[in-house]
C-alpha positions as CSV (number, residue, x, y, z in Angstrom):
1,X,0.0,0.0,0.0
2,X,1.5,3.4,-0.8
3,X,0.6,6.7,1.3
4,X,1.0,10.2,0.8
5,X,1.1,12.1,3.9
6,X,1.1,16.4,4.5
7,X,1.8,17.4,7.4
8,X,1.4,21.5,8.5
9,X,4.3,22.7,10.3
10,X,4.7,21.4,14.1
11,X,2.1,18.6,13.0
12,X,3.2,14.9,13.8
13,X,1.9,11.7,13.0
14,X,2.2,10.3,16.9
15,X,3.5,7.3,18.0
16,X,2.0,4.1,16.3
17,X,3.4,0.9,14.2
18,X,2.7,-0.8,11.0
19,X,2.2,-4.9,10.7
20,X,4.8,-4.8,7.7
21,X,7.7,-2.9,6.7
22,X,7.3,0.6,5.9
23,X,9.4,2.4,3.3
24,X,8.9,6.4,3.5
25,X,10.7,9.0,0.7
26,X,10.5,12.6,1.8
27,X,8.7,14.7,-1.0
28,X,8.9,18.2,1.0
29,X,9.6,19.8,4.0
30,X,11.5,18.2,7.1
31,X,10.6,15.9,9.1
32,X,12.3,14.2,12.5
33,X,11.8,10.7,12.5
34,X,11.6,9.3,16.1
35,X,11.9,5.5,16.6
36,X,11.8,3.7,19.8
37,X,15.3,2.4,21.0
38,X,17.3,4.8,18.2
39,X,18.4,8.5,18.4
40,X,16.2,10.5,16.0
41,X,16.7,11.5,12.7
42,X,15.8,15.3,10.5
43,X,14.9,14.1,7.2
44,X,14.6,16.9,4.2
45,X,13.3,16.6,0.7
46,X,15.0,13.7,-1.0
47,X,15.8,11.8,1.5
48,X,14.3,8.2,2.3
49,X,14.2,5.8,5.7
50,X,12.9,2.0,6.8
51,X,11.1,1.0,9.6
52,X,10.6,-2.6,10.5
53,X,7.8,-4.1,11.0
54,X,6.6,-3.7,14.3
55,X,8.6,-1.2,15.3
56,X,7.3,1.9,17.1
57,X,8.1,5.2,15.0
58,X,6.6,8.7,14.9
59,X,7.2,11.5,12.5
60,X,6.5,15.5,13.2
61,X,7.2,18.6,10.8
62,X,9.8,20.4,12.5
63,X,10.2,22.7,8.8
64,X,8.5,26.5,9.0
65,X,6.7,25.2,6.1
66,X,4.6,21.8,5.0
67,X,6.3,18.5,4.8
68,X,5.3,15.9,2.7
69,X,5.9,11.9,2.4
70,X,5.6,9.0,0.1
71,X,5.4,5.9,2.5
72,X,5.2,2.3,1.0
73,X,3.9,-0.1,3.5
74,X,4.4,-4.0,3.0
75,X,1.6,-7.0,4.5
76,X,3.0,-8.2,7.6
C-alpha cells in the first residue's frame, strides 16, 4: 500500500506501528523521524528511511513550512 502524507508545520503523526515494513521517501519539508530504541533522525526533501515491521516510529514537521511523504507499507 502506498501513502502520501502532509503534514502543517509542528504537525506529527504520533507514535504508532505498522504490521509490515514501511518504506517512507521525503517529497517536501523536514521531518524528525523518532523511533523507539534509536536516536532521532531530520529528514529533508529527498531523503528516504525503513522501519521494521513492528517497530514503534513517529514523524513531526519540524520545517517552517509543509512537509510531505511517500510511504510504502508492505503486508506483515
Amino acid at each position: 500500500m502506498q501513502v502520501a502524507a502532509d503534514f502543517q508545520p509542528a504537525a506529527t503523526s504520533g507514535m504508532h506501528t505498522h504490521p509490515g515494513e514501511e518504506l517512507g521517501y521525503v517529497l517536501e519539508g523536514t521531518l524528525r523521524l523518532d523511533r523507539v530504541g534509536q536516536a532521532p533522525v531530520t529528514l529533508k526533501a529527498g531523503d528516504y528511511f525503513m522501519v521494521p515491521m513492528g517497530k514503534v516510529h513517529g514523524a513531526t514537521n519540524v520545517g517552517p513550512g509543509n512537509a510531505k511523504v511517500l510511504a510504502t507499507e508492505a503486508d506483515g
